[in-house]
C-alpha positions in Angstrom: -63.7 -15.7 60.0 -64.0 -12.4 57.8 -61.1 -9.9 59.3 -62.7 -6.4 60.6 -61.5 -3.3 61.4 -61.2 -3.7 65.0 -58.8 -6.9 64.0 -56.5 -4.7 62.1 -56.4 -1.9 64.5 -54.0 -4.4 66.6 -51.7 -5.3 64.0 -48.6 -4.2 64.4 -44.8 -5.4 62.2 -43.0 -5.8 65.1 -43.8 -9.5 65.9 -43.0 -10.2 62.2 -39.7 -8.5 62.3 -38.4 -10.8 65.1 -39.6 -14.1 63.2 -37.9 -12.6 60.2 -34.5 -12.4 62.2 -35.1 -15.8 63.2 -35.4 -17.7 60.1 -32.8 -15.8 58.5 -30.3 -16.6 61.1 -31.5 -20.1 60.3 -30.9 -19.8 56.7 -27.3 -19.0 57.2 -26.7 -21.5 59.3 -28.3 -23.8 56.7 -26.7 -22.7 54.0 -23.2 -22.5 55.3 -23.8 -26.9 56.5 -25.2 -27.2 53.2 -21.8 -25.3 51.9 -19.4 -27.7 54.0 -21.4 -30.6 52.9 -20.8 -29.9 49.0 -17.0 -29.1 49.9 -16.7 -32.1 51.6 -18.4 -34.1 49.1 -15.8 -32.4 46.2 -12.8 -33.8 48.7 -13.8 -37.3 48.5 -11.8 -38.4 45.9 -10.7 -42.4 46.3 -13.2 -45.4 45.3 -14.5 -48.4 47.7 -17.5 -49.3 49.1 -17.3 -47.6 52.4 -16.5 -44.1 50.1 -19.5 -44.9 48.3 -21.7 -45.5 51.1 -20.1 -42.1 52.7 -20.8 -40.6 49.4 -24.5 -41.8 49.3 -25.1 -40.6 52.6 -23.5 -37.1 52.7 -26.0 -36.4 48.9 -29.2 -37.7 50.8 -27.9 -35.3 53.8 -27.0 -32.8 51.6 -30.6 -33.1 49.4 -32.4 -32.6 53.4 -30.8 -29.7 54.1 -31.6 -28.5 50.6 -35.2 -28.9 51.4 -35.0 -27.8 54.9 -32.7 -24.4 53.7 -35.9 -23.9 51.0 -38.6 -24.4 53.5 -37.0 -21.6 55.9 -36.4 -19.3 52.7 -40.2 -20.1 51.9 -41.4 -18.8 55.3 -38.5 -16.0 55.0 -39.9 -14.6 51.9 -43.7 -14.9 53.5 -43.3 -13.4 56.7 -41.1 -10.6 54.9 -44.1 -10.0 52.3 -46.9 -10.0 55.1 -44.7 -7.4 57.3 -44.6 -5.1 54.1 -48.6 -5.7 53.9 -49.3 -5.1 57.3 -47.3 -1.5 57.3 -49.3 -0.8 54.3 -52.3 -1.7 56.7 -51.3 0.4 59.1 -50.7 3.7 57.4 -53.6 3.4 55.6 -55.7 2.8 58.9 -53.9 5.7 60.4 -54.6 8.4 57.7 -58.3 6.7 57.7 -58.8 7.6 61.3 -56.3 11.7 60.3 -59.1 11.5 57.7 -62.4 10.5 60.0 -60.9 13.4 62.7 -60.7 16.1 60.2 -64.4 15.7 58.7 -66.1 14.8 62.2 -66.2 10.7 61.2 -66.3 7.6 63.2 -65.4 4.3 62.1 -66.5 2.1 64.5 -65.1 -1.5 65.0 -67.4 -3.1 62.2 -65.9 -0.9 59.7 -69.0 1.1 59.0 -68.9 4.9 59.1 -70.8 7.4 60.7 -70.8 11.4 61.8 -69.5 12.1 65.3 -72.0 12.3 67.9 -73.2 16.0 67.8 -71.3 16.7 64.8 -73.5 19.1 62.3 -74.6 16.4 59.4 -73.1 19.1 56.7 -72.9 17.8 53.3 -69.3 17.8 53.2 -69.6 15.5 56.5 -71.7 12.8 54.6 -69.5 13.1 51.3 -66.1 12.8 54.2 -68.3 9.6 55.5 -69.2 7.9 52.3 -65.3 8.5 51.1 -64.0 6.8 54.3 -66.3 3.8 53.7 -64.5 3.0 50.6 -61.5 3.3 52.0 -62.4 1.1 54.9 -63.3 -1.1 52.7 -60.2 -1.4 50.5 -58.3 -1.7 53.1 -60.5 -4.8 54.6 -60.0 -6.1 51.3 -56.7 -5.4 51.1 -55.7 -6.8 54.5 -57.9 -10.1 53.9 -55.6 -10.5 50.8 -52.3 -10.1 53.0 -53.7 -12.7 55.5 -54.7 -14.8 52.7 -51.3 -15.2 51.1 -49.1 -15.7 54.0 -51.7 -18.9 55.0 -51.2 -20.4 51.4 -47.1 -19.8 51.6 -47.4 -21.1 55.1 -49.2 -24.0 53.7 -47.4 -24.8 50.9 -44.1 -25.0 53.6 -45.7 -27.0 56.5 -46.8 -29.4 53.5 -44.1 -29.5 51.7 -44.6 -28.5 48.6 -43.0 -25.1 48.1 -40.2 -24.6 45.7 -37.9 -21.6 44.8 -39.5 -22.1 41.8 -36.1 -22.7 39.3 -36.4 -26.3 38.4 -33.8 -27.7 36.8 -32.5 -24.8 36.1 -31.6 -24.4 39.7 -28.6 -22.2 40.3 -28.3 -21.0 44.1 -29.9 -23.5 46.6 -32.9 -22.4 48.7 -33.6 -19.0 46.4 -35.1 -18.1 43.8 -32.5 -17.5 41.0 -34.6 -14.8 39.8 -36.6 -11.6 41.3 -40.5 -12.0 40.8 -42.4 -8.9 39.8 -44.6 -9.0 42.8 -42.0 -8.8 45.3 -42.5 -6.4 47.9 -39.1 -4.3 48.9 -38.5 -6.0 52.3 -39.2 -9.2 50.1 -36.1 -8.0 47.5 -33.9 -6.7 50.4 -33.9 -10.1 51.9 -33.8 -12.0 48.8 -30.4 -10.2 47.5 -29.2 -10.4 51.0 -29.6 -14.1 50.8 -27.6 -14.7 47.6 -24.2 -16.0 47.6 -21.8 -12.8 46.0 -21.1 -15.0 42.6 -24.9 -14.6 42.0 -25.3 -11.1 42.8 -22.3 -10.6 40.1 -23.8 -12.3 38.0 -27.2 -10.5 38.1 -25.8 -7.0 38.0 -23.0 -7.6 35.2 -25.1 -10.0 33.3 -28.9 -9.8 33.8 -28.8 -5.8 34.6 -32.2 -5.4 33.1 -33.9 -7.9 36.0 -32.6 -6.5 38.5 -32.3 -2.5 37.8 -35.7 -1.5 38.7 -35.7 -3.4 41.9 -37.2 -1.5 45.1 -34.9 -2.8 48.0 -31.7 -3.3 46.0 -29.0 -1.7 47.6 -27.7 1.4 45.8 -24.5 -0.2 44.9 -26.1 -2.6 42.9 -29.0 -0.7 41.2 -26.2 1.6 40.1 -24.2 -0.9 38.6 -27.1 -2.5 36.7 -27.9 0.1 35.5 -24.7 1.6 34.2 -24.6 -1.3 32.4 -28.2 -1.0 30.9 -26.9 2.3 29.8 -23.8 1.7 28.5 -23.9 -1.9 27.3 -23.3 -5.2 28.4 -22.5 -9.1 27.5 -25.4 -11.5 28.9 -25.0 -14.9 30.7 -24.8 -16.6 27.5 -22.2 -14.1 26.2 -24.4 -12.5 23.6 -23.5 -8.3 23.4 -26.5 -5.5 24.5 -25.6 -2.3 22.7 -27.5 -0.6 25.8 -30.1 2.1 25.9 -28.1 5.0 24.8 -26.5 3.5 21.6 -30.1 2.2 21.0 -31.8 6.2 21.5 -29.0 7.1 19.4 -29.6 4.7 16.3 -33.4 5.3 16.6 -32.2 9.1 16.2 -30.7 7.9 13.0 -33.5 5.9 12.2 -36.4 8.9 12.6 -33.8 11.2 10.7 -34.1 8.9 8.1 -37.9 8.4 7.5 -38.4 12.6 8.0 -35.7 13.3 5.4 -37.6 10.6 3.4 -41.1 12.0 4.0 -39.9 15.2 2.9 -37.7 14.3 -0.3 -41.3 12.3 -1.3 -43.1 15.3 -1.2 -40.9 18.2 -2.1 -42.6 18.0 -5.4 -45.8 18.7 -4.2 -46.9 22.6 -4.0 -46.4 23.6 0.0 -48.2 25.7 2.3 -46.0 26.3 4.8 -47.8 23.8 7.2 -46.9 20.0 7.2 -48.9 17.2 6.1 -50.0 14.2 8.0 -47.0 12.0 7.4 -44.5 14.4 7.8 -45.8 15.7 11.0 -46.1 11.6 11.8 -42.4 11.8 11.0 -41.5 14.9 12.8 -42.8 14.0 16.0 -41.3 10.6 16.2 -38.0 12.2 15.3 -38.3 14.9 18.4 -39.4 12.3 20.6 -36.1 10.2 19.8 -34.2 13.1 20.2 -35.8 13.9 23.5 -35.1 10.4 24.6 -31.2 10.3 23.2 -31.0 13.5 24.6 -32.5 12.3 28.1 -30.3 9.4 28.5 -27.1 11.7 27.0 -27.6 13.7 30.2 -27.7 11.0 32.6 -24.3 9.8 31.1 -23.0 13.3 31.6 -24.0 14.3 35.5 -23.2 10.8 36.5 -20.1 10.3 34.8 -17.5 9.5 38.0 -14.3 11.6 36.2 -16.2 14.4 35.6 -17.7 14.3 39.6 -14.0 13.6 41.1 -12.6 16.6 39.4 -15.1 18.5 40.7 -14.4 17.2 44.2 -18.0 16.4 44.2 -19.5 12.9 45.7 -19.6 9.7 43.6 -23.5 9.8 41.7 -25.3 6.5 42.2 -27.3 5.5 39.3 -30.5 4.1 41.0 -32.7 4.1 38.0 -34.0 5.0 34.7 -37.0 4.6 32.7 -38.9 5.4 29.8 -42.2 5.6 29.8 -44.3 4.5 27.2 -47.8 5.9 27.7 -46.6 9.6 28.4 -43.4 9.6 26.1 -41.2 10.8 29.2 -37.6 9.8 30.9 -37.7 9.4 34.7 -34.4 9.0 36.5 -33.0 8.8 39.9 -29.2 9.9 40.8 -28.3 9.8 44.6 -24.9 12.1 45.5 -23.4 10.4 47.7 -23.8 6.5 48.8 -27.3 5.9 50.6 -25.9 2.4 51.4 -23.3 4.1 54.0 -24.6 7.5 54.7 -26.2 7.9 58.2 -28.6 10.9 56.9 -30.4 10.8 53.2 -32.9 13.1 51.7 -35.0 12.6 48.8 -35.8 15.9 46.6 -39.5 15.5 44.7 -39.5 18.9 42.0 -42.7 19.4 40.3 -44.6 20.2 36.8 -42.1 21.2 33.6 -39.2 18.5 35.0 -37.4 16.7 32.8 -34.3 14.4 32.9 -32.9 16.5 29.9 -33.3 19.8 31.2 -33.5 19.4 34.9 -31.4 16.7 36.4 -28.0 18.7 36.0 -30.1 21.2 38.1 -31.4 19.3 40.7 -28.1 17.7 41.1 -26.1 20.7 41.8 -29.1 21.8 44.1 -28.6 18.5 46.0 -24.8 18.8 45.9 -25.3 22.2 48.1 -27.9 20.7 50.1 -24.7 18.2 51.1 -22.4 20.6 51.5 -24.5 22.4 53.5 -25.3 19.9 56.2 -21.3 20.7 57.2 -23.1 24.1 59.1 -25.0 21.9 60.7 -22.6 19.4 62.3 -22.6 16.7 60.0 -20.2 15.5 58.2 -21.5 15.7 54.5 -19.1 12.3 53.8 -21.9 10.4 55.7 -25.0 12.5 53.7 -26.6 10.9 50.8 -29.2 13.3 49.1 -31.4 12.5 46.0 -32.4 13.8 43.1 -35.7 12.0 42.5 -36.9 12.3 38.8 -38.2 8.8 39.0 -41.7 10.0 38.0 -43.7 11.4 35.2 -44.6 15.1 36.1 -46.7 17.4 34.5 -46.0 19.7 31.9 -45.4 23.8 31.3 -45.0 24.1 28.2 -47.6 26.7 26.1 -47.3 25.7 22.7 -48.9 22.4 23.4 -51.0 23.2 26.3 -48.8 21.1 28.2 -49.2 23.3 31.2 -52.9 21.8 31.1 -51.6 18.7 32.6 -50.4 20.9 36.3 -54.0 20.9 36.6 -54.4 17.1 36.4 -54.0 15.5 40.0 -53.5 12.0 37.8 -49.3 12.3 37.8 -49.9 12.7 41.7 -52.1 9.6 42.6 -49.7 7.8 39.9 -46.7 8.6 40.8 -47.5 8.4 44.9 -47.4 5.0 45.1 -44.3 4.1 43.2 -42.5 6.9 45.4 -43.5 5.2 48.5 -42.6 1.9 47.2 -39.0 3.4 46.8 -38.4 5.0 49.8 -39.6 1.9 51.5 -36.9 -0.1 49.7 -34.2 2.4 51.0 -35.5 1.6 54.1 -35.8 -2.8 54.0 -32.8 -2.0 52.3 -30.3 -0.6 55.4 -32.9 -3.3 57.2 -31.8 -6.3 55.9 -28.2 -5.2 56.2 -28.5 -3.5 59.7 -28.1 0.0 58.7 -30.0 2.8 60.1 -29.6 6.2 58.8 -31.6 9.5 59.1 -34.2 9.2 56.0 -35.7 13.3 54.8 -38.8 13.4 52.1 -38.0 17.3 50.6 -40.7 18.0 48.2 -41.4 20.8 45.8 -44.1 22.4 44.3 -46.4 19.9 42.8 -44.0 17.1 43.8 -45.0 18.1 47.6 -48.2 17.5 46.4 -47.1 13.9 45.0 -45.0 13.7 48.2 -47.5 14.3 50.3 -49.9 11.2 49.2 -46.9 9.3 49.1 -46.2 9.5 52.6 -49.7 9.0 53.4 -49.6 5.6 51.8 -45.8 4.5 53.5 -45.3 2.5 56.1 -44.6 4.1 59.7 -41.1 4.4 60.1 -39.7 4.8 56.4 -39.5 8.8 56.6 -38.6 10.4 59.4 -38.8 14.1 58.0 -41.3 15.6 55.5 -40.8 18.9 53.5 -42.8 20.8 51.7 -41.7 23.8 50.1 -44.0 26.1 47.5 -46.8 24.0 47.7 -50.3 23.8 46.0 -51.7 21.1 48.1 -50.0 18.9 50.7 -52.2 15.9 49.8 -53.9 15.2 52.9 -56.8 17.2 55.0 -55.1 16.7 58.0 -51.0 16.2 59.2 -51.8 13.0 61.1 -52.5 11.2 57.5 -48.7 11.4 57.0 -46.7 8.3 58.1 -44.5 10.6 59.7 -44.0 12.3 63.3 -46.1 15.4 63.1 -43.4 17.2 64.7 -40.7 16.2 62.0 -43.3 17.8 58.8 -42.2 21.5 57.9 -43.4 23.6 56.1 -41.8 26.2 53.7 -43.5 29.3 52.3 -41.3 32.8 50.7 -44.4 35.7 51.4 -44.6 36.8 47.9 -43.7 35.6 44.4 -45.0 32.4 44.9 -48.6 31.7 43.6 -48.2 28.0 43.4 -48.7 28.0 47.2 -52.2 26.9 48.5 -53.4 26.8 45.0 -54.7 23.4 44.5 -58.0 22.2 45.1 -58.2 20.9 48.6 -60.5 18.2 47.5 -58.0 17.0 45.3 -54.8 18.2 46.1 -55.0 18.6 49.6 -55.1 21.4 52.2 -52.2 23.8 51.9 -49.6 22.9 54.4 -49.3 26.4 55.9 -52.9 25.5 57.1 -52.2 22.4 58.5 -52.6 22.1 62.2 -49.1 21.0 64.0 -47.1 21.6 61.2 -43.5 23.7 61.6 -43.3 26.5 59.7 -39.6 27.2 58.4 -38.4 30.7 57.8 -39.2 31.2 54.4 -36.6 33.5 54.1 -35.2 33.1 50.2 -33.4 37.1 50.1 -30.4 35.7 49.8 -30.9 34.5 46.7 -29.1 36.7 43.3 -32.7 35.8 41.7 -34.9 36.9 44.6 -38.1 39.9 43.3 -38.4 41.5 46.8 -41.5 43.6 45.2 -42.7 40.6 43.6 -47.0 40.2 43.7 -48.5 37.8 45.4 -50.2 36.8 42.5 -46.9 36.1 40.3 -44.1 33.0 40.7 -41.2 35.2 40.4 -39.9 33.5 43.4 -41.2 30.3 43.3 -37.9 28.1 42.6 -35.9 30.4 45.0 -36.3 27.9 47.8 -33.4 26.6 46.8 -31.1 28.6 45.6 -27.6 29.6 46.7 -27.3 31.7 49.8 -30.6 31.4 51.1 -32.0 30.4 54.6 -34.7 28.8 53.3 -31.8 25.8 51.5 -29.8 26.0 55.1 -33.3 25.5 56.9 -33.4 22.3 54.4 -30.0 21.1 54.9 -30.2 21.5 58.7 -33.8 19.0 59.0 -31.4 16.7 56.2 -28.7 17.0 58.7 -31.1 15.5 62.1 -31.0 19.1 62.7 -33.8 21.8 64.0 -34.0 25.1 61.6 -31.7 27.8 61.6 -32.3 30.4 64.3 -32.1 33.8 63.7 -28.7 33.8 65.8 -27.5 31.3 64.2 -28.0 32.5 60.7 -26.6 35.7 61.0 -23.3 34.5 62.6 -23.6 32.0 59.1 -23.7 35.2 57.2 -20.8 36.7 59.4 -18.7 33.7 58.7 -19.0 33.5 55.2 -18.4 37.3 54.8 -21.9 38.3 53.8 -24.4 41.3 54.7 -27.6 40.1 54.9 -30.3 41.6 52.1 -32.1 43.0 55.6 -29.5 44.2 56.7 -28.5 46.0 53.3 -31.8 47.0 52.7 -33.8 48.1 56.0 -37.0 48.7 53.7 -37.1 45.0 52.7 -37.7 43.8 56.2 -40.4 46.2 56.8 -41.9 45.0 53.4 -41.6 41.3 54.5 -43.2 42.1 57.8 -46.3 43.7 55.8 -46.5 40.7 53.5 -46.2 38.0 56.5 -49.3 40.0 58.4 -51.3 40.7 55.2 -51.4 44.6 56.1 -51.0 47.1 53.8 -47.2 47.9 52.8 -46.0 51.3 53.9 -45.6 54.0 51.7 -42.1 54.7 49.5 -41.0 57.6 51.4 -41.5 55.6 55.0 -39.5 53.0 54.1 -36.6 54.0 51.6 -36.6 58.1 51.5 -34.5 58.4 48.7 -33.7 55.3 47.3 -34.3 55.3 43.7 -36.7 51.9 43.9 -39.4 54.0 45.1 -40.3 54.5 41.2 -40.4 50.8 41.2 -43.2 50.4 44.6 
């Protein structure tokens, strides 16, 4: 029977979580017989027929138990891949139905879509109706395909003929020795989990590069895979990797060479100042190695553990890098702090002109405040994890290309949304698999609150508790109930001037700006007490668009306080911050800014110069 939409409305992962626990309790029990059986088998050490017999028996025991621990591994690995599919079911039904609300839709229980009864059949209404109908129908197909696979594992088991799929090659009982690239992160969580330590070892010391990239890996072990992809390693067969930084750096060498050779061949040649096709060809391959060498040179630096401790700042976890082909870009991701242990983590999403180069330092030390910071707020920054998250390819600002083009482009969003929901969702099956729960915050920037946005739309309920969005062009969803997150837990920050970015994507594409959003809570925006801050900045300008986070402001201590489990700062509680830390506040210095703010926050004319600051030489300056 063909699965509908009203079948799917009443899935749910809870009944799948319970088998889970159930057949891995029963794989460690397995596997520990099957361990007493092979010690027990090593013990026997005298000769005789009645030894032999013994022997004989305990190998045809010990080869049932093997079978029996790969069977329950089997249906281990299945359940854990449908409960993954079915929370991808579920979020996508629940911003279908966000979706259907906020255009006047129904989807009735056949799937098909219609207008509301008395809704006004507007255009927008039937172009709303015939963009849910796809969706429904993805996610039918989708679902079907999740059913589908779990019967064929299921199969395969109650048969007989599954395998962990090593051969001869076999190294740990019952599990695959190996990841497989369409392993879903509750899948990987519970696959690592399942390995015996030796294994794990040998996997992140030895095998870094199959294991790195791995969604659902606990942060100690992506970071130590990929420290060693970095920095070098011997394989399992004892052969040396120079790793990918002596690599960027020899391909420097490399591209210095064929540009000094491209221009030695034709220094004979007359020259008109511009450069011919080779050596541009030559050129541009060498500035893209040195943007890579550079890239990874950084990622050495800000997550070098000496350099950190010195600075009494928290261990950096290494949980990835990349380089990606197609778009010639870096993307890394550094956690401060240990996500494995830390009862609150936050993930920070910037946007366009980001680069691992230029940026991570940046959004490090911006994260490293953010941890301090959650101290204000009654947590103990010791058990805070927070993120920098450059693990995607963002658009451009840069002129003399027309990079800046690419902001434009909602592409890097719908590609990058899915791979960010995909990671927070192994943080998650992650501290699952290990029975760890912990306080998980989406803060999102810019375009990446845009990219955020869709991601949390397409996450499971449950992985984010908290959603951010600060100076935002588009949230990514018409309406807040699309997010797989608590509408009551999804803020909203906006400063009231100097920030242009905000609301000014397409809502068609990137969403509707998350000021609009009904149910949202609005944070202070208050970013004065930043050194950078343009209180007479236009509207129209972005003067103040990156002051969100910057040092002294309420608008970082608003984000630090949702990090922290927390509610925003109150008024009260903000000035008796300032108090504390010695500090008058820019309102408080500067009466005629507060007026100014008011005007800007109720759209109404500013007062004139002379109301506000008689005498204050920045009246030239109104």
């Amino acid at each position: 029977m063909a699965i509908t939409w009203a079948n799917i409305l009443e899935w749910e992962t809870a009944p799948l979580d319970e088998i889970a626990q159930t057949l891995f309790e029963a794989s460690q029990g397995l596997r520990k017989a099957y361990e007493k059986g092979e010690d027990d088998l090593k013990a026997v050490q005298s000769e005789g027929e009645a030894v032999n017999a013994m022997r004989a028996t305990t190998l045809a025991n010990l080869a049932s138990l093997e079978r029996a621990l790969t069977n329950v591994n089997g249906a281990l690995m299945a359940i854990e891949g449908a409960r993954d599919g079915v929370g991808t079911v579920i979020a996508n039904i629940d911003s279908a139905m966000a979706y259907a609300s906020a255009y006047s839709c129904v989807i009735a229980p056949d799937g098909s879509v219609r207008a509301a009864p008395h809704a006004q059949p507007t255009r927008e209404t039937m172009e709303a109706a015939h963009t849910l109908s796809e969706t429904v129908k993805k996610t039918l197909e989708y679902a079907d395909q999740v059913d589908t696979d779990l019967y064929h594992a299921l199969a395969n088991i109650n048969n007989d003929r599954y395998t962990d799929g090593d051969g001869a090659n076999n190294k740990v009982v019952g599990v695959p020795d190996f990841p497989q690239p369409n392993w879903s992160p509750s899948q990987v969580a519970t696959w690592w989990n399942s390995l015996p330590e030796n294994h794990k070892q040998l996997l992140m010391d030895h095998r870094p590069d199959d294991i790195r990239h791995l969604d659902g890996l606990p942060a100690y072990a992506r970071d130590r895979a990929n420290r060693f992809a970095l920095d070098g390693y011997f394989d399992d067969k004892g052969e040396y990797h120079k790793g990918a930084l002596a690599d960027a750096e020899q391909a420097v060498k490399d591209a210095q060479k064929e540009y000094d050779a491209a221009r030695t061949l034709l220094s004979d040649e007359p020259r008109s100042g511009h450069l011919n096709s080779e050596e541009r060809a030559a050129k541009e391959k060498l500035d893209r190695a040195l943007e890579k060498y550079q890239d990874l040179k950084a990622i050495k630096s800000q997550t070098d553990p000496i350099s950190r401790m010195t600075r009494g700042l928290a261990p950096a976890y290494l949980l990835d890098f990349n380089y990606d082909e197609k778009y010639q870009r870096t993307t890394a991701i550094v956690s401060a702090g240990n996500p494995d242990t830390a009862t609150h983590v936050s993930t920070l999403v910037p946007g366009i002109g980001t680069n691992v180069r230029g940026d991570l330092g940046y959004y490090m030390d911006v994260n490293d405040r953010l941890r301090a910071q959650t101290a204000h707020a009654g947590v103990d920054p010791n058990n805070v994890a927070t993120i920098s998250y450059l693990g995607y390819v963002a658009p451009k600002n840069s002129f003399h290309d027309l990079g800046i083009v690419q902001a434009a482009d909602i592409g890097y969003a719908d590609r990058a949304a899915p791979k960010l929901a995909q990671f927070e969702e192994g943080l998650r099956a992650s501290a699952n698999a290990r029975g760890h729960t912990f306080t998980n915050t989406l803060l999102t920037h810019s375009y990446g609150s845009t990219t955020g946005g869709k991601a949390a739309a397409l996450m499971a309920p449950g992985t984010v508790d908290r959603l951010i969005l600060a100076g935002s062009p588009g949230g990514g969803v018409q309406a807040i109930d699309e997010y797989s997150v608590p509408k009551e837990q999804v803020y909203v920050s906006a400063v009231p001037s100097g920030d242009f970015v905000e609301g000014l994507g397409f809502d068609f594409s990137y969403g509707k700006d998350p000021r609009e959003l009904e149910g949202i809570t609005h944070l202070s925006g208050d970013a004065t007490g930043s050194a950078e801050y343009a209180p007479l900045a236009g509207k129209m300008t972005t003067e103040n668009h990156m002051a969100y986070f910057h040092e002294g402001t309420r608008t970082s201590q608003d984000f630090a306080n949702i990090i922290a489990g927390k509610k925003q700062t109150t008024d009260e509680e903000w000035d008796a911050l300032q108090t504390a830390q010695g500090k008058v506040t820019e309102l408080e210095r500067k009466p005629w800014l507060k007026k100014l703010m008011e005007a800007a926050e109720k759209e109404t004319p500013p007062p004139s110069p002379s109301d506000v600051m008689p005498g204050d030489p920045l009246q030239r300056h109104w």
